[in-house]
C-alpha positions as CSV (number, residue, x, y, z in Angstrom):
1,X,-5.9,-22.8,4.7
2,X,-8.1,-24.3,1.5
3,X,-10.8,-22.1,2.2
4,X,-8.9,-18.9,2.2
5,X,-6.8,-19.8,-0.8
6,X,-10.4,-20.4,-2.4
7,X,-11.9,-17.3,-1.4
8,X,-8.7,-15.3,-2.4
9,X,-9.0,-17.1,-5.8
10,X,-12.5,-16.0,-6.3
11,X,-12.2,-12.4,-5.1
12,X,-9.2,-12.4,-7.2
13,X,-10.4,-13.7,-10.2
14,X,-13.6,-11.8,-10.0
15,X,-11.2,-8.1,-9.9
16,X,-9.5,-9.2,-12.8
17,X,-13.2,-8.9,-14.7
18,X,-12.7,-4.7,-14.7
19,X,-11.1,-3.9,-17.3
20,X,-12.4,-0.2,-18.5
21,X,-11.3,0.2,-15.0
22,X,-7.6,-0.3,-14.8
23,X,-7.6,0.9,-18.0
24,X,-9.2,4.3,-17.1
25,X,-6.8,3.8,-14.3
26,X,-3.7,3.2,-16.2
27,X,-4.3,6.7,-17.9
28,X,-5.2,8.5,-15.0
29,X,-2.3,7.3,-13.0
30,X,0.2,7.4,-16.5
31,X,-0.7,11.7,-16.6
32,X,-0.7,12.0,-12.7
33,X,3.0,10.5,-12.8
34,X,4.2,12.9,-15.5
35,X,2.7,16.0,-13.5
36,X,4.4,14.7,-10.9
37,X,7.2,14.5,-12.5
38,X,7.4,18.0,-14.3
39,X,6.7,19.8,-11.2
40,X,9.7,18.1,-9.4
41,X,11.6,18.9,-12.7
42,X,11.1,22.8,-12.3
43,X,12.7,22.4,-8.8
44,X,15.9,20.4,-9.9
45,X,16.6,22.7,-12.5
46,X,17.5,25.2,-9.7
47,X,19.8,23.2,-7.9
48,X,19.8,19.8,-8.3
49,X,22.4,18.9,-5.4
50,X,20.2,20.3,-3.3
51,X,17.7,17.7,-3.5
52,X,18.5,14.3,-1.0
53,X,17.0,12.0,-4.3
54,X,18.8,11.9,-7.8
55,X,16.0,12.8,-10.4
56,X,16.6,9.7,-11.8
57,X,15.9,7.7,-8.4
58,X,13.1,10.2,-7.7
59,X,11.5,9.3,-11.1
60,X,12.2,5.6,-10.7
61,X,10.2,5.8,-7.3
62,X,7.4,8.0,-8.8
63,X,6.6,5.2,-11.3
64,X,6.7,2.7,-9.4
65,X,4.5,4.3,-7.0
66,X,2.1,4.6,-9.8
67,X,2.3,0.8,-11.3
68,X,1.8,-0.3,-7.6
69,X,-1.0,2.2,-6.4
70,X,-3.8,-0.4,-5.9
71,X,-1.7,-2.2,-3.5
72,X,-0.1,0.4,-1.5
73,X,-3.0,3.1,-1.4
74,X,-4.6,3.9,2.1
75,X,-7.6,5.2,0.8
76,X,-8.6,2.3,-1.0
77,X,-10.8,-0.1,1.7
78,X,-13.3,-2.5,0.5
79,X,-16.9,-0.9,1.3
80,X,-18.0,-4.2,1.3
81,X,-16.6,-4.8,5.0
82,X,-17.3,-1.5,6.1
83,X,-21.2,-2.3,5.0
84,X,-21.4,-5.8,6.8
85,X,-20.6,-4.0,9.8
86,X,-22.5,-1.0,9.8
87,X,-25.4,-3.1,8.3
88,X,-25.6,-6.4,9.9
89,X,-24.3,-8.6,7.0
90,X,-21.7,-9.5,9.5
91,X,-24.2,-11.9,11.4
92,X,-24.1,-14.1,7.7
93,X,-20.0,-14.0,7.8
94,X,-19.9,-14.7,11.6
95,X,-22.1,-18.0,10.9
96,X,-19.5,-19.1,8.2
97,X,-16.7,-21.6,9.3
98,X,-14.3,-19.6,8.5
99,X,-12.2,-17.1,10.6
100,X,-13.3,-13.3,10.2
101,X,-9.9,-11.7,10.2
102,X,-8.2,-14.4,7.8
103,X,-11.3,-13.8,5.5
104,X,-11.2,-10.3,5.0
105,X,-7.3,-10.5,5.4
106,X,-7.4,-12.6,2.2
107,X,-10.4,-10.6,0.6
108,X,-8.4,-7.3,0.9
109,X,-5.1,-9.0,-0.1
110,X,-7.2,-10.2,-3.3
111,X,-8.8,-7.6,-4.3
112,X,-5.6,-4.8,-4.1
113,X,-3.7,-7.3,-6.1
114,X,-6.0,-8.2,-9.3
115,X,-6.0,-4.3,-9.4
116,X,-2.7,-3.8,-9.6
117,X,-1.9,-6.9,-11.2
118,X,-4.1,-5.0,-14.1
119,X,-2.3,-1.6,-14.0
120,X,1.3,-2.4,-13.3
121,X,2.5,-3.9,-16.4
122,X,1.3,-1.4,-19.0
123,X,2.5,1.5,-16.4
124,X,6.0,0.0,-16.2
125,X,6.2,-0.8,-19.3
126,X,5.5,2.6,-20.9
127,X,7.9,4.1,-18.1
128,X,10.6,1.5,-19.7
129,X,10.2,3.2,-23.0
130,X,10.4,7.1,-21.1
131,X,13.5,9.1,-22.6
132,X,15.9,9.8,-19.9
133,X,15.4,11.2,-16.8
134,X,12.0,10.7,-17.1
135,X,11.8,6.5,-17.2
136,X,12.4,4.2,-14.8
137,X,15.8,2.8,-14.3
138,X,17.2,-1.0,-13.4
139,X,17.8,-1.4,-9.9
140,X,22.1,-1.1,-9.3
141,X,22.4,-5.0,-8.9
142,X,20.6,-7.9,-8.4
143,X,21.0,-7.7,-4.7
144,X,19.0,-4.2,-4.7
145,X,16.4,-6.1,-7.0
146,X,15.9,-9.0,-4.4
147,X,15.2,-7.0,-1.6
148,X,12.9,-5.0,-3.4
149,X,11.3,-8.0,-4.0
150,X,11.2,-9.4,-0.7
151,X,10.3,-5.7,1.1
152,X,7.7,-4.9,-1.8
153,X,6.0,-8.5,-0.4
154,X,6.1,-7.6,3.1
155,X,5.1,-3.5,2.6
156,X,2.4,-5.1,0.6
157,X,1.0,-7.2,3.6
158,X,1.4,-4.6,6.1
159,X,-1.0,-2.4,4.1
160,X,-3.5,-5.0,4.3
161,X,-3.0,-5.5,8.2
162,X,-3.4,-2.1,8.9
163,X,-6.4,-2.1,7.0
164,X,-7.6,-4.3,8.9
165,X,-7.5,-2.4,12.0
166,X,-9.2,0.1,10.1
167,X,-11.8,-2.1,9.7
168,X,-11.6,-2.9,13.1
169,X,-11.9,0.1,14.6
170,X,-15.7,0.7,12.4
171,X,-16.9,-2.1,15.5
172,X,-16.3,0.9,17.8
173,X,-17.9,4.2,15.8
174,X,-20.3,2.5,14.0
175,X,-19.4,4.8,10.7
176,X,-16.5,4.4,8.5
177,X,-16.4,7.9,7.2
178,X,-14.5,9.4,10.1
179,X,-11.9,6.6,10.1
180,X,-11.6,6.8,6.2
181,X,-11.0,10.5,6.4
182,X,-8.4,10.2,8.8
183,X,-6.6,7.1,6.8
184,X,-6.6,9.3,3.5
185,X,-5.1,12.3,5.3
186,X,-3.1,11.3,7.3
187,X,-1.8,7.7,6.4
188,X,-0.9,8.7,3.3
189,X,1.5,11.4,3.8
190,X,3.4,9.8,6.0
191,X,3.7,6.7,4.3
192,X,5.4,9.0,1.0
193,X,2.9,9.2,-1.1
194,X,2.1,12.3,-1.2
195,X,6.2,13.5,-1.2
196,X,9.1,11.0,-0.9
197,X,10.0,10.4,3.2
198,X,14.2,11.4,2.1
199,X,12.2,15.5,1.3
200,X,11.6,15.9,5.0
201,X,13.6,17.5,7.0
202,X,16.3,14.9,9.0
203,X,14.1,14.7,12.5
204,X,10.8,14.1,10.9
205,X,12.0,11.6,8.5
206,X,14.5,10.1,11.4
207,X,11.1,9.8,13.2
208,X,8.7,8.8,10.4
209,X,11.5,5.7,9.3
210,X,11.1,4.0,12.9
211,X,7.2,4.0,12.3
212,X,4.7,1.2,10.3
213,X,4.1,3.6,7.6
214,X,7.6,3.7,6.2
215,X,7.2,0.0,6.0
216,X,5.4,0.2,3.0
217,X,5.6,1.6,-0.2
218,X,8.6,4.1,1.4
219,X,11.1,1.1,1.4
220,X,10.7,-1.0,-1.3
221,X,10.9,1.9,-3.8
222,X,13.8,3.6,-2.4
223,X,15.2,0.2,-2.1
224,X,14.8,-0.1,-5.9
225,X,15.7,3.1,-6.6
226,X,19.1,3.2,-4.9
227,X,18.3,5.7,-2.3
228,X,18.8,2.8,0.2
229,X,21.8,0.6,0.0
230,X,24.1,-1.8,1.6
231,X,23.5,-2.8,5.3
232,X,20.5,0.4,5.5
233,X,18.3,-2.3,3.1
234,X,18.6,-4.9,6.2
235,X,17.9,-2.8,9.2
236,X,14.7,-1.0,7.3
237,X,13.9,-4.9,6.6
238,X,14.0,-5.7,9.8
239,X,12.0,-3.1,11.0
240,X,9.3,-3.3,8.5
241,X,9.0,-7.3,9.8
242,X,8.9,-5.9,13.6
243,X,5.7,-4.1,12.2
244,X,4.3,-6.3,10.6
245,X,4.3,-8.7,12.9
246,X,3.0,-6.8,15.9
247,X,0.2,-5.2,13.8
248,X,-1.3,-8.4,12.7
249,X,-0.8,-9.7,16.0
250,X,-2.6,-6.4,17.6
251,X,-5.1,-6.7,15.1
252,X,-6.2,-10.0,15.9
253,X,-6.3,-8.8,19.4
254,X,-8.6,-5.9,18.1
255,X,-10.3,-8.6,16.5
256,X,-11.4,-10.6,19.4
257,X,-12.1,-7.7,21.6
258,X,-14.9,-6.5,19.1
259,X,-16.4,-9.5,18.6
260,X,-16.9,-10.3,22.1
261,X,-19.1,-7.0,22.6
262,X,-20.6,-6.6,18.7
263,X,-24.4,-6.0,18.7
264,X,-26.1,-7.2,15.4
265,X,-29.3,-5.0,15.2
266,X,-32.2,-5.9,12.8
267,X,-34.7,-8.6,12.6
């Protein structure tokens, strides 16, 4: 387990070193959120009963979903695996002591982090300050902001796992692009962050809830937000640790089954 912690600590420290980057970020994702925002906006102003999310929870979710991007985004996989695959860097990580899956497990977990470790604060901070409706609210109770906590924890690592079977699945084609393409349009829409899970109609959102996407950035928002309450925050929490468990434990699966057949070429 030392060697992991030490390799997260390194990849971790060494994302922390882009600055101009989160701060480029911080602005990019800072006007995306307000677009996001005003376009939602022009619909409420219709009818706002009509709509299964408050404004106020809806912009609570959308900033979150912007302080939090670098951990939750699909589309955001390390090119550095995806490389030692496709170019045979992985017969130098295969010769390590050191367990592949855990090590890019803990690579991914630190790079996403010192990303969003970057961006979050500022983002949440200048949503804080937002006049109303446009901020971001406190969660009802301290209950609500626990299992955010706890769910935004878990969402967070079963991002990473399914990553991993992303990563995984490169042993097979040989070329990350059609996996990444299919991860960015795909993945993302059904995990809410292209629109909020509760703006689909009942049977596709029924359907999409009971699946490993709405595990992750869907809960702990609406969590936080107040669109899930009471003894709904327990069963979607104990659902989102039924997938994460049976992912990582797939992946690992994945994991051995590739390795067994990989062919390194180059000399």
């Amino acid at each position: 387990m030392t060697k992991y912690l030490s390799l997260f600590r390194i990849r971790f420290i060494n994302g922390l070193q882009y600055r101009a980057a989160a701060f480029a970020g911080i602005i990019t994702q800072f006007v995306w959120g307000m677009m996001e925002l005003l376009m939602f906006n022009a619909f409420y102003r219709s009818n706002p009963s009509a709509f299964p999310m408050s404004f106020s929870q809806l912009s609570s979710y959308i900033w979150l979903q912007q302080a939090f991007l670098a951990m939750f985004m699909m589309w955001f996989l390390e090119q550095d695996i995806f490389s030692s695959i496709t170019g045979g860097n992985l017969a130098y990580e295969l010769s390590r002591p050191m367990d592949l899956y855990n090590m890019w497990f803990a690579r991914s977990m630190a790079t996403r982090l010192s990303k969003a470790l970057l961006r979050s604060f500022p983002i949440l901070i200048i949503a804080v300050l937002l006049p109303k409706p446009y901020n971001i609210s406190l969660p009802a109770d301290l209950v609500s902001f626990g299992m955010f906590i706890v769910t935004l924890i878990l969402g967070f690592v079963t991002v990473v796992a399914f990553s991993m079977i992303l990563y995984i699945i490169t042993f097979y084609t040989m070329s990350p692009t059609g996996v990444r393409l299919v991860a960015f349009s795909i993945i993302e829409f059904l995990t809410g962050s292209v629109i909020p899970l509760p703006f689909m109609p009942d049977k596709v959102r029924f359907f999409l809830e009971l699946t490993p996407f709405a595990s992750m950035q869907n809960l702990p928002f609406r969590i936080y937000s107040g669109n899930i309450s009471g003894s709904q925050m327990v069963k979607c929490l104990l659902i989102q640790i039924f997938w994460l468990f049976l992912i990582i434990f797939l992946g690992r699966i994945y994991m051995k089954q590739a390795l067994k057949k990989v062919v390194i070429q180059g000399g």
